[in-house]
N, C-alpha and C positions, 0 to 999 in steps of 0.2 A: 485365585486366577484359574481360570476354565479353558484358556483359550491356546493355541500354541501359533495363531502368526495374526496381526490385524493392520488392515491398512484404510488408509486415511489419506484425503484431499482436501487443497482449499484454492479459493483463487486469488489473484493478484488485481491490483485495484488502477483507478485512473483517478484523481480528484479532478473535477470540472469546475467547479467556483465554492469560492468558501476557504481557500488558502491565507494562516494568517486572523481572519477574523473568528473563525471556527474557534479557534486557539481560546479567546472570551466570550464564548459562548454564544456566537451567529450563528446560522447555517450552514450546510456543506451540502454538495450534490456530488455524491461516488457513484463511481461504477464500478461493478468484478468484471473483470474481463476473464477471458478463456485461455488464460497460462495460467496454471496449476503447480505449489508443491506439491510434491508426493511423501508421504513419510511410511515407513513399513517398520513394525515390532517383529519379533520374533526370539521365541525363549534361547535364551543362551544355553547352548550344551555341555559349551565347557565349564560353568559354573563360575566365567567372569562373561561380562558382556562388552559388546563395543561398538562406538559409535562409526561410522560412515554418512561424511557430505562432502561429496568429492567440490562442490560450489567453493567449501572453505578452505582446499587443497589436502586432504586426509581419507584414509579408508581402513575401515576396521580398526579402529584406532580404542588402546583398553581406556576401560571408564573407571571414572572413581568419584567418588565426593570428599572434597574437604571442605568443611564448616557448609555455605550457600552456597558453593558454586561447585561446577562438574569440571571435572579436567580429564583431558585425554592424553596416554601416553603419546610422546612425539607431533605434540600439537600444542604451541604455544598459546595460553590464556588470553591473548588479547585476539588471537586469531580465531578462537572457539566465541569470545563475546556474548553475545545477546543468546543463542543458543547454551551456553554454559551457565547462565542464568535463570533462564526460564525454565528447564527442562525440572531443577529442584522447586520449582515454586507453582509448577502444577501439579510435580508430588505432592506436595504442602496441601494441598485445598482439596484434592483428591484422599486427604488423611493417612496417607502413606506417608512412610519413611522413605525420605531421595534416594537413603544408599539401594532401594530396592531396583531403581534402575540399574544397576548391574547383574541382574538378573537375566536380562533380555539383551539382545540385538537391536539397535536402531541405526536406521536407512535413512537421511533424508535428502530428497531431490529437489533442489531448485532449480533446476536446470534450464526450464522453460522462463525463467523470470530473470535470465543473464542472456546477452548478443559476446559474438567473441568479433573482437577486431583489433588486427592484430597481432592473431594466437596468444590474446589477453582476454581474460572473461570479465565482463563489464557488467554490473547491475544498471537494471533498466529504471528501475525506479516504479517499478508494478507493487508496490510493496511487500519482496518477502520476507521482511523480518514478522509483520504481520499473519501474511499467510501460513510461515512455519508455524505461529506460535498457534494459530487456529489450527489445523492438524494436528501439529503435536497434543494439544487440550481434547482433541477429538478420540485421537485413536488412543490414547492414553486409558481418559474414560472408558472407553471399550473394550482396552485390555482388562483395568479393574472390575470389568463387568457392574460397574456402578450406576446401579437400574434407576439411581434417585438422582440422576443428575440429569440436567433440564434438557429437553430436545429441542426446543426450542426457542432458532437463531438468536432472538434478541435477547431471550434470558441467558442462553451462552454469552453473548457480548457482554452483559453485564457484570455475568459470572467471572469473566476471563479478563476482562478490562483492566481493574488494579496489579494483577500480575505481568499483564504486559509492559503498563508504564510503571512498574516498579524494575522489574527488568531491564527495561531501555535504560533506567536512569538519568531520560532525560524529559521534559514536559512533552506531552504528545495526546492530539485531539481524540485521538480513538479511532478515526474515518476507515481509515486502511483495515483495521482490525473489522469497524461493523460490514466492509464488502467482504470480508474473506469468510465471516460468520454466514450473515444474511444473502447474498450473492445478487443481483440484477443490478436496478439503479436505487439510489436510497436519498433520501432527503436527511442529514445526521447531524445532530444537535449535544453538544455534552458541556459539563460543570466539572469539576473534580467530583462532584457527588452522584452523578445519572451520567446518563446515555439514552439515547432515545434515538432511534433510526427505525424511519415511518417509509415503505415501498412508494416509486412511484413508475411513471412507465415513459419512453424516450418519444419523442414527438417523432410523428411522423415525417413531418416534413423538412426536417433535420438530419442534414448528412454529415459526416465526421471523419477523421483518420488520427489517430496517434502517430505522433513524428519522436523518432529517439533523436537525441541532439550528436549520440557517440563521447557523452562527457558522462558521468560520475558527480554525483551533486552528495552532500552531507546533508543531511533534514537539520539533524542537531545542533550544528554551526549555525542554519539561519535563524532557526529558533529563539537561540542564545541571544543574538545581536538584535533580533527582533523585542526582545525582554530588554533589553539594555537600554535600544532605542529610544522603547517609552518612557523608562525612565527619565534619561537624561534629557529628553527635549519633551514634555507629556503636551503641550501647547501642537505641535505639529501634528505627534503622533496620533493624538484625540479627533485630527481634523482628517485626517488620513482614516485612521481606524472608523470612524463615523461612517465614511464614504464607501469602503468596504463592507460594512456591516448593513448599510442601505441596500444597495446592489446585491449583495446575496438573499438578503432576505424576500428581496423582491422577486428574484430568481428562482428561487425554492417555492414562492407561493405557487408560482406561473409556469412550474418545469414542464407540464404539458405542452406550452403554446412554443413551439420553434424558434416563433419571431420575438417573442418577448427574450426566450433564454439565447438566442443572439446578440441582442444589442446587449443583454449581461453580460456575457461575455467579453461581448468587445469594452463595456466599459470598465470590467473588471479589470482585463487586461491592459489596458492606461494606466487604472489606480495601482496595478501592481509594479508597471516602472517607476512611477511616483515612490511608491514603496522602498523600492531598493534604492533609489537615487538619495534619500530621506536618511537611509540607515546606511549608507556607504557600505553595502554588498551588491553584487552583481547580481541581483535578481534573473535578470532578464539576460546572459550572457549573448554572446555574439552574433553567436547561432540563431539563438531565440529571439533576435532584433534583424537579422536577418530574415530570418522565416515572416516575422509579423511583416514585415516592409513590401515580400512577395506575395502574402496574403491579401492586404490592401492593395496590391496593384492587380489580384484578380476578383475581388469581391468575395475575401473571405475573410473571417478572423481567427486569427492564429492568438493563442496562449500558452505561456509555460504553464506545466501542471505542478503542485506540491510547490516546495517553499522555492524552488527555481536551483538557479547556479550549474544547470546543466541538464542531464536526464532527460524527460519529455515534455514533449509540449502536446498541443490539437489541434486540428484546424476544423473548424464548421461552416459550414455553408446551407445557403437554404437551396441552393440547384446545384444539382449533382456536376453538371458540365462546370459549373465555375470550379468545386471541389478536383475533379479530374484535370483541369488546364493548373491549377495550385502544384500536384503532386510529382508535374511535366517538371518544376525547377526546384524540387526541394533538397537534390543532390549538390545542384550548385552552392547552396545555402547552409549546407553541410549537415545537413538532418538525411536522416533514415527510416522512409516511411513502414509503418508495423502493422499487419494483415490482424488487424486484434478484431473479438467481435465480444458482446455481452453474455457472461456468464449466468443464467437466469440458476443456478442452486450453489447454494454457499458451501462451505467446510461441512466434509460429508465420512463417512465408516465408507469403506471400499472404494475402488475408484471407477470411473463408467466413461467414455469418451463424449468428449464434447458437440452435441451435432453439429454438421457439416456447414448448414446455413445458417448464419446468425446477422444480427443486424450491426454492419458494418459502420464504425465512425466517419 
């Protein structure tokens, strides 16, 4: 180790279509947007190290490793999670021994990829368990000064992949992880065995906004029921999943043309209430059945983003004035519209601010 402080960013993602069929192997069309974790090493002086993420309510808190997992003094195990996890499993691949993280300091800020309401901090569903694990795999490497490890995005993603979803411990497409890698918009495709996320670029004539619902959604729960679904009825679920997998793919070839990834959209987002009515989960919560209902009454279409049951959705429009008269009643509807714009560089060594103009959903 050469180094005595290194930091690291990534960003947080939007899924636009491909929620659900991605899962077997369809396409996906993500975006990074411009919230950012931050994560910061720094050698330990005292000769124990400790972790700080105020996200998961602790600071400075001592580290240790027992067996796979990290724990922190006065920070219960279920509450550390996904980060108590990964942090020993990209020692692992990096060839280092976990307990060396007690050697250092680590910082991590997610801070931009949570809304407080309430004087409650609420995950928005930008994906940070992704984005951490893309920084942390970043700056990590960086600390090891490990010159042989790949700079590039989509060999990281493939790199980092199995430790992510081994970590989560639960099935998970990759999408979120290939924007916090690669960063723009991406067109992403995976198996349990590849990954493959190919750049593409946002139509021009395609206006957008992220709407947060102010709900909290679990990815994992719809997943679950989604896996269960097909099982128990595979006659429905094959007709359903077919109709999904058509439409996104269709969408992915076409993600240039506006109008084409509009009517995607909108028929994505049909097949996705069919979806959740199918598997008796609230795909589409209240909010998000509200939001679509206002959307169609000003010539837009509105979608939940990711497996639903809260979090965010989007609305697109092809004229800006329909888009602007949509975001006149999205309070009523109980959405909270989000100033996001597209992150054009993924998970990165140091941090550098986002320019100012980006192109707006």
């Amino acid at each position: 180790m050469n180094v005595n402080c290194v930091q690291a960013s990534a960003p947080g993602k939007l899924l636009l279509i491909g929620e659900y069929a991605v899962l077997d192997g369809a396409p996906a069309l993500v975006m990074a947007v411009d919230r950012r974790v931050k994560v910061r090493l720094q050698r330990a002086s005292s000769g124990t190290g400790w972790l700080s993420a105020v996200q998961l309510g602790f600071e400075r808190a001592a580290m240790r490793v027992e067996g796979d997992v990290l724990r922190c003094d006065g920070a219960d195990s279920s509450v550390l999670g996904l980060t108590g996890r990964l942090i020993p499993g990209i020692m692992r691949v990096l060839g280092r021994s976990p307990g060396e993280i007690t050697t250092m300091n680590v910082e991590i800020d997610s801070g931009a990829l949570f809304e407080s309401d309430r004087r409650r901090l609420i995950k928005l569903g930008l994906g940070s368990s992704a984005a951490v694990c893309a920084a942390l795999a970043v700056a990590l490497t960086e600390w090891f000064a490990e010159t042989a490890g790949p700079a590039d995005p989509r060999a990281r993603l493939r790199r980092w992949l199995p430790v992510y979803r081994e970590s989560l411990g639960a099935r998970a497409s990759g999408a979120d992880l290939a924007a916090a890698f690669c960063g723009g918009i991406s067109e992403f495709r995976s198996t349990d065995e590849f990954a493959i996320c190919t750049p593409t670029n946002w139509p021009k004539d395609l206006h957008w906004r992220a709407i947060w619902t102010r709900q909290a959604a679990q990815t994992t729960d719809f997943v679950g029921a989604f896996d269960t679904w097909k099982l128990a009825d595979p006659v429905s679920a094959g007709r359903i999943r077919s109709r999904l997998d058509e439409i996104a793919r269709h969408a992915a070839a076409n993600a240039h043309d506006g109008a084409v990834l509009f009517d995607a959209c909108a028929a994505y987002a049909a097949e996705m209430v069919a979806l959740g009515d199918a598997m008796g989960k609230e795909v589409m919560t209240a909010p998000h059945r509200r939001l679509a209902k206002h959307g169609h009454e000003c010539g837009v279409v509105y979608k939940s983003c990711g497996a639903g049951g809260g979090d965010l959705g989007i609305a697109l429009a092809r004229d800006a004035e329909k888009l602007r008269a949509f975001e006149l009643g999205v309070s009523d509807c109980g959405g909270v519209p989000l100033n996001l714009a597209i992150s054009e560089f993924g998970a990165e060594a140091a941090w550098r601010p986002e320019p100012e103009s980006g192109r707006k959903l």
